[in-house]
N, C-alpha and C positions, 0 to 999 in steps of 0.2 A: 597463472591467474592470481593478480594478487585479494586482498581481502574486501577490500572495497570492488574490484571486478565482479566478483561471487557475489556480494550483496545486491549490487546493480541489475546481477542476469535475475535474481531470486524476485528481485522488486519488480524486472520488468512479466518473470512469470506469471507473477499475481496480476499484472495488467492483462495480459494475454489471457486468462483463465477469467477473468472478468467482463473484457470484453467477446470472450468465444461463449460466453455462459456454460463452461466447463467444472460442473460440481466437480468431477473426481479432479481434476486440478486442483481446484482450491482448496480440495480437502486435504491433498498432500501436501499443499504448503504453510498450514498450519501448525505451530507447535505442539508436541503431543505432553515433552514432559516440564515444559515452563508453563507458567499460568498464562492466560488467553483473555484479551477484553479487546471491544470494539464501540467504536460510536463512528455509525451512518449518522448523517446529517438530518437532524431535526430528529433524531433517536435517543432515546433514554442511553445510558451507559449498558452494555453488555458484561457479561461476567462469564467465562466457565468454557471450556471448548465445546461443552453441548450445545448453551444458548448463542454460541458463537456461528457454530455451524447451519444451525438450524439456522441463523438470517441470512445466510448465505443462499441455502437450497433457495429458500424464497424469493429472496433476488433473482439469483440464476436461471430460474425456473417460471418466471413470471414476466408474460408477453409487453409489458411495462420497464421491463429492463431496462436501466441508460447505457445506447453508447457509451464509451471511453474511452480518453487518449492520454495517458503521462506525460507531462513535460518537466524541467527546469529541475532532473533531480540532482539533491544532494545529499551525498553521504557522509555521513560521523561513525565514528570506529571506535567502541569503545570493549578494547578487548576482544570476548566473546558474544559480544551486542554490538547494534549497527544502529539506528535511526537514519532513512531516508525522508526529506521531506523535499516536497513534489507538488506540481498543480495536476490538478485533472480537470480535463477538457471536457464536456456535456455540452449538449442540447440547447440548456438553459441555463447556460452558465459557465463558470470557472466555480472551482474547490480546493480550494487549500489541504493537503493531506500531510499526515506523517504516520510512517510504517514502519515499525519497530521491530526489530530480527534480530533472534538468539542462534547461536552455533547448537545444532543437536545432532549427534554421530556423526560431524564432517560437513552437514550441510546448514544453508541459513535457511532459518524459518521463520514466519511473521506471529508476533507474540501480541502486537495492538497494531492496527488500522485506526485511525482517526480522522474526517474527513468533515471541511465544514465550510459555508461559502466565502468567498473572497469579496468583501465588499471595495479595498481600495484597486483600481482598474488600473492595469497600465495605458501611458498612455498612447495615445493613435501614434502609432508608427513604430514606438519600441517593440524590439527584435527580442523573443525569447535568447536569450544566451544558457550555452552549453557551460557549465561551470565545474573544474576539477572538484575528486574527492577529496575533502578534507578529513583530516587524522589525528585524533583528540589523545592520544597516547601515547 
């Protein structure tokens, strides 16, 4: 599996863990010993893997939860760090995301989540395309 592969299954876990509303998923796929930040949309900046996690349980955990569905990603490979950026499918809406993953003991893990609305629309009839990894190093 190459490096960009790993990143991909790692990004699509944190999909899965999100849309299964799987605290202990999401917990493990967080970095333990890079720093940690996140910004939910329409959210202040998070900081610290506690205040990180802690928005998560409440997400997770709360009958208000959004469906979720990843599309259109792509990866950057820098090194020991990855940057996926992605849309996410909702309800009400599309979101722009990018998920930021460092190598810790062998595996990738998400160091920032950032997610925020997609005001320009594609348009009626363009086709999500599937887009190779690309490799910044």
């Amino acid at each position: 599996m190459t490096d960009a592969d790993a990143v991909l299954a790692a990004n699509l876990e944190f999909y899965r863990a999100f849309a299964t509303r799987d605290v202990a998923a999401m917990e493990e796929l967080w970095a333990r010993a890079a720093p940690v930040a996140c910004v939910h949309p329409g959210w202040p900046a998070l900081a610290g893997r506690d205040e990180v996690m802690q928005s998560w349980v409440g997400i997770l955990n709360s009958p208000d939860a959004p469906r979720i569905a990843c599309y259109d990603e792509r990866v950057f490979l820098y090194g020991d760090c990855a940057l996926v950026v992605c849309e996410e499918e909702l309800e009400g809406g599309t979101l722009v995301a990018s998920n930021f993953f460092v190598r810790e003991d062998g595996a990738w893990r998400i160091a920032h989540h950032q997610a925020s609305q997609l005001v320009a629309r594609r348009r009626p009839g363009q086709e999500r395309t599937a887009r190779r990894p690309s490799r910044l190093n």
